[in-house]
C-alpha positions in Angstrom: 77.9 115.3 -48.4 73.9 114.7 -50.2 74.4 118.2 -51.1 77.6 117.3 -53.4 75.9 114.1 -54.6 73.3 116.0 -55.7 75.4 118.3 -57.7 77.3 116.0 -59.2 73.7 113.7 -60.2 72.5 116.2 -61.3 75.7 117.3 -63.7 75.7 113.5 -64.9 72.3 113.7 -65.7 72.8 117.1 -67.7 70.9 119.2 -66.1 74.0 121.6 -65.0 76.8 122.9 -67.1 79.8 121.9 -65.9 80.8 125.6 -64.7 77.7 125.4 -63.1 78.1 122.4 -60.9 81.5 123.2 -60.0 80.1 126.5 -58.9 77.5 124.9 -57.0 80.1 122.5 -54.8 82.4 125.5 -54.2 79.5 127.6 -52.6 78.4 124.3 -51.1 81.3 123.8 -48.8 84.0 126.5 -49.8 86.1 123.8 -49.4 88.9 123.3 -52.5 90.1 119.7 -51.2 86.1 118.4 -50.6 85.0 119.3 -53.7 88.3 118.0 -55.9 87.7 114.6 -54.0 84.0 114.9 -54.8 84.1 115.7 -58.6 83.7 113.9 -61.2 86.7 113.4 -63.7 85.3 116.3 -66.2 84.3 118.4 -63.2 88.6 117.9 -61.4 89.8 118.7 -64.9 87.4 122.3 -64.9 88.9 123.0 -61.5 92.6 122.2 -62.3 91.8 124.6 -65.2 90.8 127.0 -63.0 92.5 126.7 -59.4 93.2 130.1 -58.9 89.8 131.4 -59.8 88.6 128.8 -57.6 90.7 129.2 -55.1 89.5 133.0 -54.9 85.8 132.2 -54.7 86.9 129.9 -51.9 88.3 132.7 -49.9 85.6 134.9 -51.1 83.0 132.6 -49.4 85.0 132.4 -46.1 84.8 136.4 -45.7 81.4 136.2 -44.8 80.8 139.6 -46.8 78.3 137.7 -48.8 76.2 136.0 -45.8 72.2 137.1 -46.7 71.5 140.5 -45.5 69.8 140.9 -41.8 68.2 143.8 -42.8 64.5 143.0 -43.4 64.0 146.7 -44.9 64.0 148.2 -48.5 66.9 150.2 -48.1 69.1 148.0 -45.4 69.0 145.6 -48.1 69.7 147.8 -51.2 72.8 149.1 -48.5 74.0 145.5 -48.1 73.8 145.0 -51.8 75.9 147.9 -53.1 78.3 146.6 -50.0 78.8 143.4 -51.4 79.2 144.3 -54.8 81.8 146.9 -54.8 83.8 144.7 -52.8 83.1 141.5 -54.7 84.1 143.1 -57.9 87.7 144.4 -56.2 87.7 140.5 -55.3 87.2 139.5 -58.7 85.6 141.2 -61.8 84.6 137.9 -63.3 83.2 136.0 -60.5 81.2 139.4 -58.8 79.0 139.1 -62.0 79.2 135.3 -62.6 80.2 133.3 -60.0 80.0 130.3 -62.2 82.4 131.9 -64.5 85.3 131.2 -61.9 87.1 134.0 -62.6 87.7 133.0 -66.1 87.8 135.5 -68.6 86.7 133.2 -71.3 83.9 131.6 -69.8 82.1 134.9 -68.7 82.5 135.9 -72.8 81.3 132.5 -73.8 78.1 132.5 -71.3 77.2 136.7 -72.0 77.7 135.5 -75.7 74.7 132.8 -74.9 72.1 135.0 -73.5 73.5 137.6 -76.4 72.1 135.1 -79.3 69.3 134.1 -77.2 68.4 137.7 -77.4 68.9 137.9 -81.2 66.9 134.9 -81.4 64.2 136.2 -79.6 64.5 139.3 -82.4 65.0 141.6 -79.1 68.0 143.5 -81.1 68.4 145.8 -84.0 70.0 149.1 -85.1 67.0 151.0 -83.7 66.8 149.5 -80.4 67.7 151.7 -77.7 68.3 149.4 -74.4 68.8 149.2 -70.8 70.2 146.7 -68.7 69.5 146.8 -64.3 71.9 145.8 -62.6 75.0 145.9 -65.5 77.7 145.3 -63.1 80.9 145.4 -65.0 79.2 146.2 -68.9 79.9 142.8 -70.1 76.5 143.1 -71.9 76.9 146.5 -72.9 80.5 146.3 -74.5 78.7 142.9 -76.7 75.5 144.5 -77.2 77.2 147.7 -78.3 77.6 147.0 -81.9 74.1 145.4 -82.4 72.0 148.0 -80.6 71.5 151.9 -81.0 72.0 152.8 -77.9 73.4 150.6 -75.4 72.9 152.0 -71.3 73.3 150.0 -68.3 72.6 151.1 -64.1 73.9 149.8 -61.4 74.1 150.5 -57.5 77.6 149.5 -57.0 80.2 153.0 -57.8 82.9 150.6 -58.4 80.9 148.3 -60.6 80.5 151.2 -62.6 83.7 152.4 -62.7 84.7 149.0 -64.0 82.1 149.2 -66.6 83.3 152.6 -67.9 86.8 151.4 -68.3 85.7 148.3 -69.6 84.0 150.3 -72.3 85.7 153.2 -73.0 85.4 154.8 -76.2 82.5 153.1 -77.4 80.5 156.1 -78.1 77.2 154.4 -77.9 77.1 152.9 -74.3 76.3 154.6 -70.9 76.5 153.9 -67.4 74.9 155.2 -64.8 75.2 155.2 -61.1 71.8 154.8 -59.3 70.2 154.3 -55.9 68.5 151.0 -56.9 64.5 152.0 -55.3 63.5 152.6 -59.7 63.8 153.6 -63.0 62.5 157.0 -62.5 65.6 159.1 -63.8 64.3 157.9 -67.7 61.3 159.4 -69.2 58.3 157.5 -70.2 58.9 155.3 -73.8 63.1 155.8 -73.6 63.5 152.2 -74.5 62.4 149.8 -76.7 64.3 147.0 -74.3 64.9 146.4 -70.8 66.6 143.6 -69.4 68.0 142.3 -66.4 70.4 139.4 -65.5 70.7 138.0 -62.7 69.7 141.2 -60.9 65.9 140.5 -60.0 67.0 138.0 -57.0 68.8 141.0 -55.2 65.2 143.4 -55.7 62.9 140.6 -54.2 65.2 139.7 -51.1 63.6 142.3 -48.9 59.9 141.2 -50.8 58.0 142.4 -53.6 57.7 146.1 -53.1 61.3 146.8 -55.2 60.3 143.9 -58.0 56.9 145.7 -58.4 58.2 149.3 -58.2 60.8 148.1 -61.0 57.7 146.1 -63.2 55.8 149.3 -63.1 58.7 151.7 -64.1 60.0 149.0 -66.8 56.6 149.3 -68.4 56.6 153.4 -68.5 60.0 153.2 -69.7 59.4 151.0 -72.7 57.8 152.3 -75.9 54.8 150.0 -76.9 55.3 146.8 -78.3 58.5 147.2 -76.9 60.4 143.8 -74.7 61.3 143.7 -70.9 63.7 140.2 -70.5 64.6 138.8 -67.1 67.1 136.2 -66.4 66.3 134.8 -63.2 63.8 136.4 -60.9 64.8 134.9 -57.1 67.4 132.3 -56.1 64.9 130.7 -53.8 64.7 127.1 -56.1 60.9 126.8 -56.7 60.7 127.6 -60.4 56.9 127.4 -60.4 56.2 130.4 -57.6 58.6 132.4 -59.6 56.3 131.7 -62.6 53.3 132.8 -60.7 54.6 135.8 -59.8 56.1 137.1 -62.9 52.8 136.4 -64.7 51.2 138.1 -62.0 53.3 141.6 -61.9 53.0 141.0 -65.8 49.3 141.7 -65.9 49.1 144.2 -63.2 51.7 146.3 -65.5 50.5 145.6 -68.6 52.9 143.0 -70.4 52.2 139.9 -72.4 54.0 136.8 -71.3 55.9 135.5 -74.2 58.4 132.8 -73.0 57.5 131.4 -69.4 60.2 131.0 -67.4 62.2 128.3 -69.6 65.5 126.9 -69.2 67.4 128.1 -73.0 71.1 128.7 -71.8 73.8 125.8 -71.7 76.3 127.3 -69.7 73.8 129.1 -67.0 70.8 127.5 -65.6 68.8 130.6 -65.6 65.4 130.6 -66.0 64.5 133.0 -69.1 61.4 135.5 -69.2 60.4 137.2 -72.3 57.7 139.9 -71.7 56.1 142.3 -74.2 54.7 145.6 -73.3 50.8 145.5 -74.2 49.3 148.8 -75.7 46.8 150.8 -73.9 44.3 149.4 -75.9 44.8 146.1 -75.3 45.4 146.6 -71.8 41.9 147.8 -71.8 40.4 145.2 -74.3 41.8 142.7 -71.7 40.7 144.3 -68.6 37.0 144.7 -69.9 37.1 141.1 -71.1 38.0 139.7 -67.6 35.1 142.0 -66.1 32.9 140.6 -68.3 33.9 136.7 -67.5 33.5 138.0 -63.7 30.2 139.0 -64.3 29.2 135.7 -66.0 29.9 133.6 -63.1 28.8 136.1 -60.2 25.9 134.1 -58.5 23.9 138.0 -58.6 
C-alpha cells in the first residue's frame, strides 16, 4: 500500500520514531498481518515486542467507536468525544492517551518524560508554579509533574478518564482532577496559573471549527498570571503544519500572547509539533496594539 511505503520512508529517513511509524501502519490498515509483512526489520521487532498491545489497537480500530464525529455542532462533537474516551480508556489506559505508546507501560513513561524535560528546558517548571493541564486524560503528566510543580491540576471531559487519573494519583497531596464539560476554563478565576498546557487535546477542540480553540485561547489567557506560559502540543491532526502555524499566531495576538517557539518538531518519540506561548501584560498588549495602528495609518492612501 503507498500509504505503508510512506511510513516506512519516512521512518528510514528519520523523520518518525519507531513507535510512531508502527502506530501510523496500524491505524493505516488495522491489519496485524499487513503491517508485520510491510515493516521494516526494527519496525517487526517493536511489534513482536508489543503484539498484544498491538493487537488491541487493532481491534480497537475495527469497532468503529473512533470513526470522526458526524456531528458538525459544538456540543455533538464535545458528546462524541467524552464517548470515545471513556470507552477507549476501558479499552486501554495506555493507548486512549497515546496511541503510539501501544499499550506499553514503558513507552507512555519514556515519551511523558520527553515533553516533561522539554518543559524544564523551556524553564516552564518550578516550586512556585501552579499548573493546569486540558485534556489530562489519565494524569500521566500530573503524577510526573507533581514533584516539580506547586500545584499540579488537570480537566478532562471523560468521567472515567478521571477516575483513572485519581487512582493513578492517589495520595499525592498536590494534584487535582477535575471533571468538566469541555465548552472552557471558566470554573478558575482570573490569574490561577502561572502554566497551562495541553497535549494532544487541541485537535479534539478544533474538529467542530474554531469557536472552542478560541473560547479556550481567551480563557487560557484570563487564567494565567502575567508573564505566565500557555504550551500546546499539537493543535489539529489535519497534516498541514504551516495553517496550524497561522492560526496559533493568529489566536495568539487576538489574546494577547507572545509567540515563543513556533510550532517546532523537539520530541523524539512523538512527532508533535510544539507551541510555547507567553502571556503579554496589559501594557504591552497596548504598546503593541497602538504600534500596529500607527503602521496602519502610515500606509492608508488618506
Amino acid at each position: 500500500m503507498p500509504a505503508l511505503e510512506s511510513i516506512r520512508d519516512r521512518f528510514l529517513g528519520g523523520e518518525l520514531s519507531a513507535p510512531v511509524a508502527l502506530m501510523q501502519m496500524l491505524v493505516s490498515t488495522a491489519d496485524l498481518e499487513m503491517v508485520e509483512s510491510a515493516a521494516p526489520a526494527e519496525l517487526r521487532q517493536l511489534l513482536d515486542a508489543n503484539r498484544a498491545g498491538c493487537t488491541r489497537i487493532c481491534e480497537m480500530l475495527h469497532s468503529g467507536v473512533d470513526a470522526p464525529a458526524e456531528s458538525e455542532t459544538v456540543e455533538g462533537n464535545l458528546a462524541f468525544a467524552r464517548q470515545l474516551f471513556d470507552w477507549s480508556v476501558s479499552q486501554s489506559e495506555e493507548a486512549s492517551v497515546a496511541l503510539y505508546s501501544l499499550g506499553n507501560a514503558d513507552l507512555l513513561a519514556a515519551a511523558t518524560a520527553e515533553v516533561v524535560e522539554l518543559f524544564n528546558r523551556w524553564a516552564l517548571l518550578g516550586t512556585q508554579v501552579r499548573c493546569l493541564q486540558i485534556g489530562c486524560g489519565i494524569g500521566r503528566f500530573e503524577a510526573a509533574l507533581s514533584g516539580r510543580v506547586a500545584e499540579a491540576r488537570g480537566i478532562d471531559i471523560s468521567p472515567k478518564m478521571i477516575a483513572a487519573a485519581r487512582r493513578r494519583c492517589a495520595g499525592i497531596p498536590n494534584v487535582i482532577f477535575d471533571v468538566t464539560e469541555g465548552r472552557d476554563l471558566s470554573i478558575y478565576s482570573a490569574a490561577r496559573f502561572e502554566l497551562v498546557y495541553a497535549v494532544d487535546s487541541f485537535p479534539y477542540l478544533i474538529q467542530p471549527g474554531l469557536e472552542l480553540v478560541d473560547r479556550h485561547f481567551a480563557d487560557a489567557a484570563r487564567v494565567l498570571t502575567p508573564g505566565g506560559h500557555f504550551a500546546l502540543l499539537n493543535f489539529s491532526y489535519r497534516d498541514d503544519p504551516d495553517a496550524d502555524r497561522r492560526e496559533v499566531r493568529a489566536l495568539a495576538d487576538r489574546h494577547g500572547f507572545a509567540v515563543e517557539v513556533d510550532g517546532a518538531r523537539l520530541l523524539s518519540l512523538w512527532d508533535a509539533l510544539a507551541w510555547k506561548l507567553r502571556k503579554q501584560s496589559a501594557d504591552t498588549i497596548r504598546m503593541n496594539a497602538e504600534g500596529r495602528g500607527a503602521e496602519i495609518r502610515m500606509v492608508s492612501p488618506d
